[in-house]
C-alpha positions in Angstrom: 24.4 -41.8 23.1 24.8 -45.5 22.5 28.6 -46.0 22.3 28.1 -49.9 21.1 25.6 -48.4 18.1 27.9 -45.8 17.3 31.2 -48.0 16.5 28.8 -50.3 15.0 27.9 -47.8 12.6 31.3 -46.5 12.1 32.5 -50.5 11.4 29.6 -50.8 8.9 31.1 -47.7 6.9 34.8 -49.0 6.9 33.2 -52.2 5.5 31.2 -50.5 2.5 34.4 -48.7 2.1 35.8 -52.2 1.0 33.5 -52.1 -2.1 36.3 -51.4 -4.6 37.7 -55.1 -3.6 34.8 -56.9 -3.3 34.2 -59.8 -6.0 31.7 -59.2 -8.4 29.0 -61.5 -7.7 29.4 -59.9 -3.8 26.6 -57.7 -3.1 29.0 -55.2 -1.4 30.3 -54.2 -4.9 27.1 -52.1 -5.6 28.1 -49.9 -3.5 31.6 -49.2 -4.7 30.7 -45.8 -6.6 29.1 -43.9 -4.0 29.9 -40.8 -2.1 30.7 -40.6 1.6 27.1 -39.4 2.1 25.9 -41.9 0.8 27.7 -44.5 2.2 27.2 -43.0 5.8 23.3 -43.5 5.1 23.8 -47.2 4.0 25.9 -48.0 7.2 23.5 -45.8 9.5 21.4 -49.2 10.7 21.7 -50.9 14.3 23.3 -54.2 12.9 26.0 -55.5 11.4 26.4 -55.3 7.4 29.8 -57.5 7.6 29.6 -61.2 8.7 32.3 -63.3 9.6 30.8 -66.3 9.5 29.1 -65.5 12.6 26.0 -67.7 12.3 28.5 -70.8 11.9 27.8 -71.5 15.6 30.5 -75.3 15.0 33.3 -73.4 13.1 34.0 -71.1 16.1 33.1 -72.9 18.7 35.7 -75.2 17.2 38.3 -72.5 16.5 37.6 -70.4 20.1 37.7 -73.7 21.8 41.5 -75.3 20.1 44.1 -73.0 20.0 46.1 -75.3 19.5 44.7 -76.2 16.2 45.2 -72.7 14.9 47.9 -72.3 12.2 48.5 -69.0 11.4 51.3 -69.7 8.9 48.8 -71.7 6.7 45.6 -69.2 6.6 44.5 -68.1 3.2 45.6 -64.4 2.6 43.0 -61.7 2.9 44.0 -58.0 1.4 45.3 -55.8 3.7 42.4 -53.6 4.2 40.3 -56.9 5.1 42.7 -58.0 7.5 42.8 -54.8 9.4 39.4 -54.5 9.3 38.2 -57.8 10.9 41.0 -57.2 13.0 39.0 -54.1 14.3 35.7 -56.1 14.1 37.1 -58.7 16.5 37.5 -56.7 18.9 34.2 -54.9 18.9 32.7 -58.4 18.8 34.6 -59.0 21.4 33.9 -56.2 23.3 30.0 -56.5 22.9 30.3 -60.0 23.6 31.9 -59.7 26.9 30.0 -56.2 28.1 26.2 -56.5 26.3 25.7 -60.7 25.3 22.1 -60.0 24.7 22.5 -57.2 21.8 25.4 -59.5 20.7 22.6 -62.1 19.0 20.8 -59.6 16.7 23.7 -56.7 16.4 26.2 -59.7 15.4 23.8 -63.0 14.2 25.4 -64.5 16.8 24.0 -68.0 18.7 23.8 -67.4 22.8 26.3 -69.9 22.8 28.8 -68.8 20.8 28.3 -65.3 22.3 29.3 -67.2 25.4 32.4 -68.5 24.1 33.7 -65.5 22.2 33.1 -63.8 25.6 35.5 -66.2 27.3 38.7 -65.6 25.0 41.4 -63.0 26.0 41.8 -60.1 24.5 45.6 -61.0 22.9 44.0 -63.8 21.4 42.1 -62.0 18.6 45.1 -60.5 16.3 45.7 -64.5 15.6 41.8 -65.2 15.3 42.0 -62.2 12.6 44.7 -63.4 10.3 42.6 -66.9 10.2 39.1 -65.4 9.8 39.5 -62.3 7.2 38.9 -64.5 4.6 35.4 -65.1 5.8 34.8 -61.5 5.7 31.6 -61.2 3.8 28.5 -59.0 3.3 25.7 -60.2 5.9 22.7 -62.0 4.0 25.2 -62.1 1.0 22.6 -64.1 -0.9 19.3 -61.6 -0.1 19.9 -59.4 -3.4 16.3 -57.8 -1.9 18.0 -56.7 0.9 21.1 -55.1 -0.4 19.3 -53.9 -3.2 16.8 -51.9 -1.0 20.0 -50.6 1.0 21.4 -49.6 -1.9 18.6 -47.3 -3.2 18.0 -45.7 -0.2 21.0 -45.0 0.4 21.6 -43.1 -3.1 18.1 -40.7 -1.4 19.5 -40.6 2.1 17.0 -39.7 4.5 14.3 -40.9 2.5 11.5 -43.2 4.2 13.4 -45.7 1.7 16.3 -45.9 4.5 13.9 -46.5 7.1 12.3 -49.3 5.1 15.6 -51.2 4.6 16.7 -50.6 7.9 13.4 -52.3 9.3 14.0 -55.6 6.6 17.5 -55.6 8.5 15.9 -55.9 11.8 13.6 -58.2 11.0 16.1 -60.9 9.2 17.7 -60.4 12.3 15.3 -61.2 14.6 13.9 -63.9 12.1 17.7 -65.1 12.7 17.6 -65.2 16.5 14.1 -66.5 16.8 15.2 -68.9 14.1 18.1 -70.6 16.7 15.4 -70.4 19.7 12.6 -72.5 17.8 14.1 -74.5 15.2 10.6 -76.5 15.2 8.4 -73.5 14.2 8.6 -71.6 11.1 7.5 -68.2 11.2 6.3 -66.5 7.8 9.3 -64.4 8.1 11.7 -67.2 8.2 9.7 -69.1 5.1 10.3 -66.0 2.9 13.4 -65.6 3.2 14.9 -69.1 4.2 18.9 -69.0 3.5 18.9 -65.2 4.6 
Protein backbone atom coordinates (compact mmCIF):
# COMPACT_ATOMS: atom_id res chain seq x y z
CA UNK A 1 0.00 0.00 0.00
CA UNK A 2 1.20 3.46 -0.81
CA UNK A 3 1.60 5.19 2.57
CA UNK A 4 2.30 8.82 0.85
CA UNK A 5 -1.32 8.15 -1.24
CA UNK A 6 -2.97 7.01 1.69
CA UNK A 7 -2.39 10.30 4.10
CA UNK A 8 -2.94 12.11 0.96
CA UNK A 9 -6.24 10.92 0.81
CA UNK A 10 -7.02 11.08 4.37
CA UNK A 11 -5.71 15.12 4.18
CA UNK A 12 -8.01 15.62 1.18
CA UNK A 13 -11.07 14.42 3.46
CA UNK A 14 -10.15 16.69 6.60
CA UNK A 15 -10.05 19.42 4.01
CA UNK A 16 -13.68 18.81 2.40
CA UNK A 17 -14.57 18.46 5.98
CA UNK A 18 -13.82 22.38 6.12
CA UNK A 19 -16.82 22.99 3.79
CA UNK A 20 -19.05 24.38 6.46
CA UNK A 21 -16.42 27.43 6.77
CA UNK A 22 -15.53 27.89 3.46
CA UNK A 23 -16.67 31.41 1.80
CA UNK A 24 -19.37 31.21 -0.51
CA UNK A 25 -17.92 32.01 -3.78
CA UNK A 26 -15.14 29.04 -2.66
CA UNK A 27 -15.81 25.93 -4.61
CA UNK A 28 -15.19 23.83 -1.38
CA UNK A 29 -18.61 25.03 -0.09
CA UNK A 30 -20.49 22.59 -2.55
CA UNK A 31 -19.49 20.10 -0.69
CA UNK A 32 -20.66 21.12 2.69
CA UNK A 33 -23.87 18.89 2.78
CA UNK A 34 -22.58 15.65 2.10
CA UNK A 35 -22.23 12.42 3.94
CA UNK A 36 -18.99 10.83 5.02
CA UNK A 37 -19.43 8.46 2.01
CA UNK A 38 -19.62 10.75 -0.06
CA UNK A 39 -16.94 12.91 0.98
CA UNK A 40 -14.56 9.81 1.22
CA UNK A 41 -15.23 9.34 -2.70
CA UNK A 42 -14.53 13.15 -3.49
CA UNK A 43 -11.11 12.92 -1.53
CA UNK A 44 -10.31 9.26 -2.99
CA UNK A 45 -7.85 10.92 -5.90
CA UNK A 46 -3.92 10.84 -6.01
CA UNK A 47 -3.45 14.66 -5.55
CA UNK A 48 -3.99 17.23 -3.54
CA UNK A 49 -7.57 19.12 -3.30
CA UNK A 50 -6.12 21.85 -0.80
CA UNK A 51 -3.43 24.34 -2.06
CA UNK A 52 -1.51 26.53 -0.15
CA UNK A 53 -0.25 28.63 -2.54
CA UNK A 54 1.91 26.03 -3.66
CA UNK A 55 2.38 27.03 -7.34
CA UNK A 56 3.64 30.55 -5.94
CA UNK A 57 7.22 29.24 -6.54
CA UNK A 58 8.66 33.52 -5.25
CA UNK A 59 6.37 33.69 -2.14
CA UNK A 60 8.00 30.53 -0.56
CA UNK A 61 11.10 30.64 -1.79
CA UNK A 62 10.97 34.02 -0.17
CA UNK A 63 9.38 32.85 3.16
CA UNK A 64 11.58 29.31 3.36
CA UNK A 65 14.59 31.28 2.51
CA UNK A 66 14.16 34.52 5.49
CA UNK A 67 13.23 33.48 8.65
CA UNK A 68 14.03 36.23 9.82
CA UNK A 69 11.40 38.06 8.02
CA UNK A 70 8.64 35.89 9.52
CA UNK A 71 6.38 37.64 12.00
CA UNK A 72 4.20 35.47 13.52
CA UNK A 73 2.54 38.03 15.83
CA UNK A 74 1.33 39.90 12.66
CA UNK A 75 -0.22 36.92 10.47
CA UNK A 76 -3.83 37.17 9.49
CA UNK A 77 -5.94 34.71 11.70
CA UNK A 78 -7.11 31.53 10.09
CA UNK A 79 -10.09 29.53 12.12
CA UNK A 80 -8.92 26.96 14.20
CA UNK A 81 -9.70 24.05 12.19
CA UNK A 82 -7.61 25.75 9.22
CA UNK A 83 -4.81 26.32 11.26
CA UNK A 84 -4.55 22.76 12.44
CA UNK A 85 -5.06 21.49 9.38
CA UNK A 86 -2.27 23.21 7.32
CA UNK A 87 -0.37 22.58 10.29
CA UNK A 88 -0.87 18.73 9.40
CA UNK A 89 -0.45 19.53 5.62
CA UNK A 90 3.01 21.02 6.27
CA UNK A 91 4.22 18.38 7.49
CA UNK A 92 3.14 15.89 4.94
CA UNK A 93 4.49 18.39 2.39
CA UNK A 94 7.27 18.30 4.19
CA UNK A 95 7.64 14.79 4.47
CA UNK A 96 7.04 14.08 0.69
CA UNK A 97 9.30 16.78 -0.06
CA UNK A 98 12.16 15.49 1.70
CA UNK A 99 11.48 11.41 1.10
CA UNK A 100 9.66 11.36 -2.66
CA UNK A 101 10.65 15.14 -4.51
CA UNK A 102 9.47 13.77 -7.81
CA UNK A 103 5.68 12.88 -6.68
CA UNK A 104 6.01 16.16 -4.70
CA UNK A 105 5.50 18.25 -8.30
CA UNK A 106 2.07 16.69 -9.45
CA UNK A 107 0.84 15.27 -5.80
CA UNK A 108 1.48 19.06 -4.40
CA UNK A 109 1.67 21.55 -7.76
CA UNK A 110 4.83 22.14 -6.53
CA UNK A 111 8.04 23.77 -8.85
CA UNK A 112 11.32 21.28 -8.57
CA UNK A 113 12.72 24.12 -6.98
CA UNK A 114 10.60 24.87 -4.47
CA UNK A 115 10.28 21.12 -3.73
CA UNK A 116 14.04 21.56 -3.18
CA UNK A 117 13.76 24.23 -0.76
CA UNK A 118 10.82 23.05 1.27
CA UNK A 119 13.03 19.88 1.46
CA UNK A 120 15.88 21.81 3.08
CA UNK A 121 13.78 23.31 6.19
CA UNK A 122 13.79 21.56 9.63
CA UNK A 123 11.14 19.95 10.87
CA UNK A 124 10.45 22.58 14.03
CA UNK A 125 10.25 25.13 11.57
CA UNK A 126 6.76 24.33 10.11
CA UNK A 127 4.36 25.01 13.31
CA UNK A 128 5.57 28.89 12.56
CA UNK A 129 5.34 28.41 8.63
CA UNK A 130 1.60 27.19 9.57
CA UNK A 131 0.35 30.11 11.66
CA UNK A 132 1.62 32.45 8.56
CA UNK A 133 0.28 30.28 5.73
CA UNK A 134 -3.33 29.04 6.87
CA UNK A 135 -4.78 31.86 5.46
CA UNK A 136 -3.72 30.76 2.04
CA UNK A 137 -5.44 27.61 2.55
CA UNK A 138 -7.61 27.19 -0.49
CA UNK A 139 -9.33 24.69 -2.75
CA UNK A 140 -6.76 23.67 -5.65
CA UNK A 141 -7.86 25.07 -9.21
CA UNK A 142 -10.28 27.31 -7.06
CA UNK A 143 -11.24 29.06 -10.20
CA UNK A 144 -11.99 25.55 -12.49
CA UNK A 145 -15.92 25.45 -11.45
CA UNK A 146 -15.62 22.37 -14.26
CA UNK A 147 -13.47 20.62 -12.17
CA UNK A 148 -15.03 20.85 -8.78
CA UNK A 149 -18.24 20.57 -10.29
CA UNK A 150 -17.43 17.20 -11.89
CA UNK A 151 -15.96 16.11 -8.32
CA UNK A 152 -18.85 17.07 -6.83
CA UNK A 153 -21.30 14.86 -8.85
CA UNK A 154 -19.43 11.98 -8.78
CA UNK A 155 -19.01 12.06 -5.61
CA UNK A 156 -22.91 12.27 -4.72
CA UNK A 157 -22.73 8.39 -7.20
CA UNK A 158 -19.60 7.14 -5.60
CA UNK A 159 -18.08 4.51 -7.49
CA UNK A 160 -19.58 5.65 -10.65
CA UNK A 161 -17.29 5.86 -13.82
CA UNK A 162 -18.19 9.73 -13.06
CA UNK A 163 -15.31 9.44 -10.11
CA UNK A 164 -13.00 8.10 -12.42
CA UNK A 165 -13.64 10.76 -14.93
CA UNK A 166 -12.93 13.66 -12.46
CA UNK A 167 -10.21 11.93 -11.04
CA UNK A 168 -8.41 11.68 -14.59
CA UNK A 169 -9.26 15.85 -15.25
CA UNK A 170 -7.26 16.06 -11.75
CA UNK A 171 -4.38 14.33 -13.15
CA UNK A 172 -4.26 15.89 -16.17
CA UNK A 173 -4.38 19.72 -14.71
CA UNK A 174 -1.67 18.40 -12.88
CA UNK A 175 0.51 17.27 -15.27
CA UNK A 176 -0.65 20.22 -17.52
CA UNK A 177 0.79 22.13 -14.30
CA UNK A 178 4.15 20.42 -14.19
CA UNK A 179 4.78 20.34 -17.89
CA UNK A 180 3.52 23.94 -17.76
CA UNK A 181 6.85 25.05 -15.43
CA UNK A 182 9.18 22.60 -17.65
CA UNK A 183 8.22 24.37 -21.16
CA UNK A 184 6.93 27.71 -20.47
CA UNK A 185 7.52 28.28 -24.42
CA UNK A 186 5.06 25.62 -25.64
CA UNK A 187 1.49 25.45 -25.10
CA UNK A 188 -0.06 22.23 -25.04
CA UNK A 189 -3.98 22.04 -25.85
CA UNK A 190 -4.40 21.14 -22.35
CA UNK A 191 -2.83 24.08 -20.96
CA UNK A 192 -4.83 26.48 -23.64
CA UNK A 193 -8.16 25.12 -22.21
CA UNK A 194 -7.79 25.59 -19.15
CA UNK A 195 -5.15 28.50 -18.73
CA UNK A 196 -5.52 29.97 -15.03
CA UNK A 197 -6.21 26.25 -13.76
Amino acid sequence: MDELLVSLRELNRRFLGLAADAGADSPLRRFAGLGDAQRSAAADCPYALFDIRFGDEVHWSQLLRDPGAWHVADAQRASPEALEFVRVALFYVWHVATSAPLRAQVLLGMSRELVTTFAGQTVDRLPSLAVLEAVQLSPRWHSCDAYWDALLGAALRPGSEALRRAQLRGIQYAAAQCLGRRTPAASSPLQSRHRGV
